[in-house]
C-alpha beads as a LAMMPS data file, in Angstrom:
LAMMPS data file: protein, C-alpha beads

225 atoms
224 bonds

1 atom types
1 bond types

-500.0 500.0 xlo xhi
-500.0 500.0 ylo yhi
-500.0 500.0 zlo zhi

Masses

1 110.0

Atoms # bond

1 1 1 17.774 45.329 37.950
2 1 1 14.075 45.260 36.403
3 1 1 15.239 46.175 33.251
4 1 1 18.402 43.287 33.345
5 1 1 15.571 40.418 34.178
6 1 1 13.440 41.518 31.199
7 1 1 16.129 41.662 28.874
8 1 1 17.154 38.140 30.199
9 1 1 13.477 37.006 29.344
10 1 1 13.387 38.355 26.162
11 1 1 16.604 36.753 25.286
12 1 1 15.891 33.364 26.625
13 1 1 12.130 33.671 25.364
14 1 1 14.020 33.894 21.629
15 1 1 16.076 31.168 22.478
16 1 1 12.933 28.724 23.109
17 1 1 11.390 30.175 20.399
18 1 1 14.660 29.464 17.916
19 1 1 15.089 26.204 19.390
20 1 1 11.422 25.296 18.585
21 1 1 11.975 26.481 15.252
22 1 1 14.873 24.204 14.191
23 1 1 12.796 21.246 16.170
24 1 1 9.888 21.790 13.868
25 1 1 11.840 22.040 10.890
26 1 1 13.732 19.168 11.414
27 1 1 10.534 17.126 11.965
28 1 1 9.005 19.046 8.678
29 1 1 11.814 17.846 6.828
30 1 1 11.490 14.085 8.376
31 1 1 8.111 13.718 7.517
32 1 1 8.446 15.217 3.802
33 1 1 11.480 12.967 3.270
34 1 1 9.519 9.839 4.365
35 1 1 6.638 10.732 2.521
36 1 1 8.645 10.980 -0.802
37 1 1 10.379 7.511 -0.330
38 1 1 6.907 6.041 0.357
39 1 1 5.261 7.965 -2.780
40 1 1 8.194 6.628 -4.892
41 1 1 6.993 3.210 -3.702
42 1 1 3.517 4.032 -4.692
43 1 1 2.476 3.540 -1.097
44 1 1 0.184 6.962 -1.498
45 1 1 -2.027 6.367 1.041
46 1 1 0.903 5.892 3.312
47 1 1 2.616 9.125 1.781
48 1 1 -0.653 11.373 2.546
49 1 1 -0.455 11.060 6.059
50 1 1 3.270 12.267 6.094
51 1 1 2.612 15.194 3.912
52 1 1 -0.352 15.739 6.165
53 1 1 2.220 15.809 9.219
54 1 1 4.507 17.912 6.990
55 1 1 2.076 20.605 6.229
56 1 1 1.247 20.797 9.970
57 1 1 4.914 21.267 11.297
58 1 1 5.309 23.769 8.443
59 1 1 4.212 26.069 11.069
60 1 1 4.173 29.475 9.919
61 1 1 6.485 28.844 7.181
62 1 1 4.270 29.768 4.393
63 1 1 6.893 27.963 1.181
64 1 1 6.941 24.825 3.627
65 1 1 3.207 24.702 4.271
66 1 1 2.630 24.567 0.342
67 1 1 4.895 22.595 -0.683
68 1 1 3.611 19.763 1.936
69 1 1 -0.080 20.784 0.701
70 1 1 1.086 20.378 -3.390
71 1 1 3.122 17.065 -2.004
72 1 1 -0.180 15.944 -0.235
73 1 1 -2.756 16.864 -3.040
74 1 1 -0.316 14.518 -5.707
75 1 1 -0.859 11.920 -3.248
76 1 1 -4.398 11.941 -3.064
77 1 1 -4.761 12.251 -7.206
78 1 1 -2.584 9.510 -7.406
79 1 1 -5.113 7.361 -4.661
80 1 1 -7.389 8.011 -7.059
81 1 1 -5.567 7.145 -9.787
82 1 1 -5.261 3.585 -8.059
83 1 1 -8.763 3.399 -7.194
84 1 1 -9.393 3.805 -10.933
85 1 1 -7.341 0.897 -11.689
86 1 1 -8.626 -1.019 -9.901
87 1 1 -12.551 -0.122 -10.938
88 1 1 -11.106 -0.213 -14.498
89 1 1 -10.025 -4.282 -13.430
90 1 1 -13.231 -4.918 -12.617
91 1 1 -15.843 -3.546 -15.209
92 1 1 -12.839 -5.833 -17.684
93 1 1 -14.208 -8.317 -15.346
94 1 1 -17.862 -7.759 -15.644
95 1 1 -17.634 -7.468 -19.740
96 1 1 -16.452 -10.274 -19.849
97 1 1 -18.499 -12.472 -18.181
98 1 1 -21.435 -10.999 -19.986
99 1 1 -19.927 -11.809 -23.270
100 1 1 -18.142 -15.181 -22.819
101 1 1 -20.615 -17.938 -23.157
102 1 1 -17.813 -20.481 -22.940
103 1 1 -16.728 -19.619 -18.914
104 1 1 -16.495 -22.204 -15.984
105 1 1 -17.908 -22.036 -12.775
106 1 1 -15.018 -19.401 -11.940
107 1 1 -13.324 -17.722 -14.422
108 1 1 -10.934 -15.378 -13.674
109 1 1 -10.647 -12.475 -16.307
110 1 1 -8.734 -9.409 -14.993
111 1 1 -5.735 -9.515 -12.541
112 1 1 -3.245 -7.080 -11.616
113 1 1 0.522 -7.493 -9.824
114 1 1 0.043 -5.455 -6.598
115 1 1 3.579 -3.693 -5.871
116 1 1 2.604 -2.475 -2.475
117 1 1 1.787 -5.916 -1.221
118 1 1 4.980 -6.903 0.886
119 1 1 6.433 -8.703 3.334
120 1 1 9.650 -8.943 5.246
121 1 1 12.125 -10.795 3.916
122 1 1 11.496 -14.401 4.306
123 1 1 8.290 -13.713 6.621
124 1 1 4.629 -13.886 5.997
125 1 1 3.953 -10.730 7.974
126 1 1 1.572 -8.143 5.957
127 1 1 3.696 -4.600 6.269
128 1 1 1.021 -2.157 7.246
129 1 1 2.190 -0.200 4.124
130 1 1 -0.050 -2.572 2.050
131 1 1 -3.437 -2.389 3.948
132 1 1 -4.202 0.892 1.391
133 1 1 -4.623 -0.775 -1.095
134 1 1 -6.239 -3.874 0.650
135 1 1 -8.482 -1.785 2.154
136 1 1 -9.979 -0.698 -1.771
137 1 1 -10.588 -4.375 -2.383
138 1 1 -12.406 -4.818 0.663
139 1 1 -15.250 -1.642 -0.036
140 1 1 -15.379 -3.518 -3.095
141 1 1 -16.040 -6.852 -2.123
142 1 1 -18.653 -5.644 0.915
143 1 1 -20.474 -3.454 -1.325
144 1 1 -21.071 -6.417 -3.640
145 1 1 -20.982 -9.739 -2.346
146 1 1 -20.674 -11.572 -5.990
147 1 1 -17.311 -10.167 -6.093
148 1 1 -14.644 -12.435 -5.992
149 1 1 -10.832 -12.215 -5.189
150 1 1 -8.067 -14.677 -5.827
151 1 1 -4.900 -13.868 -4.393
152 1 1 -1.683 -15.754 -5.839
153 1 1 1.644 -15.255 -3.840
154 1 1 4.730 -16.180 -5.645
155 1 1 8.628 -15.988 -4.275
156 1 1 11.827 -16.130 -5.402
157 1 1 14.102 -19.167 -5.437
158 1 1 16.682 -18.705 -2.314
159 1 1 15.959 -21.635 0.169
160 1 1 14.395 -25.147 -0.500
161 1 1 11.111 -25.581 -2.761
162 1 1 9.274 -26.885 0.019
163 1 1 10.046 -23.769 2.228
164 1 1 9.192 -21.254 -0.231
165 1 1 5.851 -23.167 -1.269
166 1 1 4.894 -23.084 2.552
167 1 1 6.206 -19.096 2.856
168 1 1 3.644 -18.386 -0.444
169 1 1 1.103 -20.598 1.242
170 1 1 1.209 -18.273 4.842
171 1 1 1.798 -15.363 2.817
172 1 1 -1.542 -15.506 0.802
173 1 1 -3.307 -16.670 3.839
174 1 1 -2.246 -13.374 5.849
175 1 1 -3.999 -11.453 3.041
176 1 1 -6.925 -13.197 3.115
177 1 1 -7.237 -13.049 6.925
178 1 1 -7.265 -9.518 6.377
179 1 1 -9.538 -9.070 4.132
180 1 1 -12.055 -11.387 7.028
181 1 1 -11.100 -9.813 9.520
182 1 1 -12.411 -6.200 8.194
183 1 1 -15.687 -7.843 6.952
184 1 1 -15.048 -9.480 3.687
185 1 1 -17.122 -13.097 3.807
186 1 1 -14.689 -15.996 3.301
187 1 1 -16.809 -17.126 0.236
188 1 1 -15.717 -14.450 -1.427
189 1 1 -11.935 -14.870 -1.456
190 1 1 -9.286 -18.240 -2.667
191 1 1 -6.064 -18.274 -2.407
192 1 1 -2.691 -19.660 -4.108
193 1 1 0.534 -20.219 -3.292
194 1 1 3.116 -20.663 -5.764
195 1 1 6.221 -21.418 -4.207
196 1 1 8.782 -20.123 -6.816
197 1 1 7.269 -22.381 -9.746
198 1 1 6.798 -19.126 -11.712
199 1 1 9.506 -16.702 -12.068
200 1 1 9.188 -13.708 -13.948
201 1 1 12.923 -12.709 -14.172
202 1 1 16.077 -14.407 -13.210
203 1 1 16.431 -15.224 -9.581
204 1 1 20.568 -14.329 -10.092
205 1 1 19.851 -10.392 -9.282
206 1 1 18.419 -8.865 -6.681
207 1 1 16.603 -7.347 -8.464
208 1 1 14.879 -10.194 -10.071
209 1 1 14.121 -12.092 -7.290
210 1 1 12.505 -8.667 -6.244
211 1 1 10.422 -9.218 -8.836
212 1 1 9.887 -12.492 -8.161
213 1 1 8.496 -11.918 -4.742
214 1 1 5.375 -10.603 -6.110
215 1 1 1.540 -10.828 -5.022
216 1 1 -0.805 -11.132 -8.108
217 1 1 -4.727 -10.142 -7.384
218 1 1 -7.122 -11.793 -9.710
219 1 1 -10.821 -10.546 -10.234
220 1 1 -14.332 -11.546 -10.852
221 1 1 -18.485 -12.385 -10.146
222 1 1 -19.556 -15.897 -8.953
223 1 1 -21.471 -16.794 -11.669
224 1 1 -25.031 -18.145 -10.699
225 1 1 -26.318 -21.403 -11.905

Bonds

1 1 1 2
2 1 2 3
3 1 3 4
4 1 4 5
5 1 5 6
6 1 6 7
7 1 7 8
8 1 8 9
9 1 9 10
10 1 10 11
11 1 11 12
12 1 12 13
13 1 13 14
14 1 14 15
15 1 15 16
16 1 16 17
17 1 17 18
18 1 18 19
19 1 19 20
20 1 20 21
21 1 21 22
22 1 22 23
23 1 23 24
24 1 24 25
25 1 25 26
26 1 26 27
27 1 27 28
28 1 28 29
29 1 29 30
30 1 30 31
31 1 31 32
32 1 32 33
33 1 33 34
34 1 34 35
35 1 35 36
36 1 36 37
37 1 37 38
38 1 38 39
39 1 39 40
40 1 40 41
41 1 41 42
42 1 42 43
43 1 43 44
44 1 44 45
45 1 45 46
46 1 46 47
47 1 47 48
48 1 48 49
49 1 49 50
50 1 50 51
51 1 51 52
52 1 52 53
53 1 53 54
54 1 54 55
55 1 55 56
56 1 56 57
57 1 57 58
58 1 58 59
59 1 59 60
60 1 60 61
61 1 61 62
62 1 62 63
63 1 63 64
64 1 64 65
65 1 65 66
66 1 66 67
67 1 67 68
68 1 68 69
69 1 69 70
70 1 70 71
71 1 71 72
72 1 72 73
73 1 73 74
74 1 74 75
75 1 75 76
76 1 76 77
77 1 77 78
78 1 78 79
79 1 79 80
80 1 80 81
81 1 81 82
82 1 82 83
83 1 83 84
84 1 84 85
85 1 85 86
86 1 86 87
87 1 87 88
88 1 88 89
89 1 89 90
90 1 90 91
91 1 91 92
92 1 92 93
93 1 93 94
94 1 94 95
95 1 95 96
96 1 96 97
97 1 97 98
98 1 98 99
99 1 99 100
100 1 100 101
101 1 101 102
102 1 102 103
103 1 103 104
104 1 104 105
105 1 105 106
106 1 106 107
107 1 107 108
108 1 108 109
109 1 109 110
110 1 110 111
111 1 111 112
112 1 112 113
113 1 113 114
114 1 114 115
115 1 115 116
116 1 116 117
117 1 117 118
118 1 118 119
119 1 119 120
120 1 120 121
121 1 121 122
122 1 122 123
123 1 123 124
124 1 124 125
125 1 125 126
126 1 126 127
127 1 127 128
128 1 128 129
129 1 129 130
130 1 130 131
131 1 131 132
132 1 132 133
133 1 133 134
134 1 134 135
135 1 135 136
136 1 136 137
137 1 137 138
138 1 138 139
139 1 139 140
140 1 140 141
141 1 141 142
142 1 142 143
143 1 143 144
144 1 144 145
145 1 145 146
146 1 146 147
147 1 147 148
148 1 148 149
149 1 149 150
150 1 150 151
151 1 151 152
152 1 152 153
153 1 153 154
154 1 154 155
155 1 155 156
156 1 156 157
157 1 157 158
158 1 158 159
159 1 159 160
160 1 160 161
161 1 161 162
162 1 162 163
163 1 163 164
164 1 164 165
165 1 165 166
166 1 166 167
167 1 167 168
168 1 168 169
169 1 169 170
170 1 170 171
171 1 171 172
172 1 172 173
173 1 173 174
174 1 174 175
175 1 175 176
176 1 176 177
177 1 177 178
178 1 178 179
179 1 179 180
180 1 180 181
181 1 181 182
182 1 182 183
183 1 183 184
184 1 184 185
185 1 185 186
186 1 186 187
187 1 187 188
188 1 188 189
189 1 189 190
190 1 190 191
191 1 191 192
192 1 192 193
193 1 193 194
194 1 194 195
195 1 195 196
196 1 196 197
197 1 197 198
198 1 198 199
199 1 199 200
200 1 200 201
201 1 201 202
202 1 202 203
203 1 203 204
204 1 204 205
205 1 205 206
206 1 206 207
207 1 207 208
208 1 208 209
209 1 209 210
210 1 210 211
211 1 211 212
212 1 212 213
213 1 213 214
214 1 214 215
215 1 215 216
216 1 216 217
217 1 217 218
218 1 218 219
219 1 219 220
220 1 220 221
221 1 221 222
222 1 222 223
223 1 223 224
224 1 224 225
């Protein structure tokens, strides 16, 4: 009888333990497959905290726990690699306000189109997947309070003229209540909406008027008179 009831633990002990196992590696495989859609997206930041999860319900699986480590160590080169960029934007900036004689009271030398800045369709709610790369403007612009960003929202051309120039209007606005609401002084930051004056491809595709729905960030220093 003794030796039935610990053969009966053993086996159901091995069944939890099994059961466990294809738990964890279905939630392994869930958080490696959503942090590869979000890398292709170039939402890295985003991506590291998946491969992060990954690596952790790798468990003991030693060719799991490496490749969510190698997945997770691309992601943060590539955060770096955006970082860069957008240092790179701003020393443009700086040059050239110490070499143009012939500049305005703003003059706006470096930009960039920011693909990770989205919405939903039709909304002017931020997705959270953007505030990475918000969140590099904003050490920026609190560690130097010269610094100034314009943001310029533009959309494609499905609805009326006067309902996308509002959506571009809200949209830029949400961005720049961001950036206030984790410190950034309101001095520091204009905004522009666009409407869908300026398209950049043909708003027949989909995939134009993706490209169309596009957030441009534009860089400089108050210049001091």
């Amino acid at each position: 009888m003794k030796r039935l009831f610990i053969t009966t633990t053993i086996l159901l002990l091995l069944a939890i333990s099994s059961f466990a196992q294809v738990k964890n590696l279905k939630k392994y495989n869930n958080y490696m497959q959503r942090g590869n859609e979000l890398s292709d997206s170039l939402k890295f930041f985003e991506a590291y905290e998946y491969y992060d999860n990954a690596e952790y319900w790798a468990g003991r699986n030693k060719k799991r726990k490496q490749d969510a480590k190698d997945a997770r160590n691309k992601a943060i080169a590539n955060i770096k690699n955006q970082k860069a960029t957008v240092d790179s934007l701003l020393i443009v900036a700086n040059n050239n306000l110490n070499t143009n004689s012939k500049i305005n009271e703003y003059t706006w030398f470096a930009h960039e189109i920011s693909p990770t800045i989205a919405f939903g369709r039709g909304s002017s709610s931020l997705f959270s997947s953007c505030f990475g790369e918000l969140d590099m403007y904003i050490v920026k612009m609190r560690d130097d309070k010269n610094l100034i960003i314009k943001i310029e929202v533009h959309t494609d051309n499905i609805g009326s003229k006067k309902h996308k120039q509002i959506l571009s209007e809200n949209r830029a606005y949400a961005i720049a209540q961001y950036l206030k609401a984790k410190g950034v002084n309101k001095n520091q930051i204009y905004t522009s909406g666009m409407g869908d004056s300026k398209p950049v491809s043909s708003n027949a595709t989909a995939e134009g008027r993706r490209q169309n729905n596009r957030t441009v960030i534009f860089f400089n220093k108050k210049i001091r008179r």
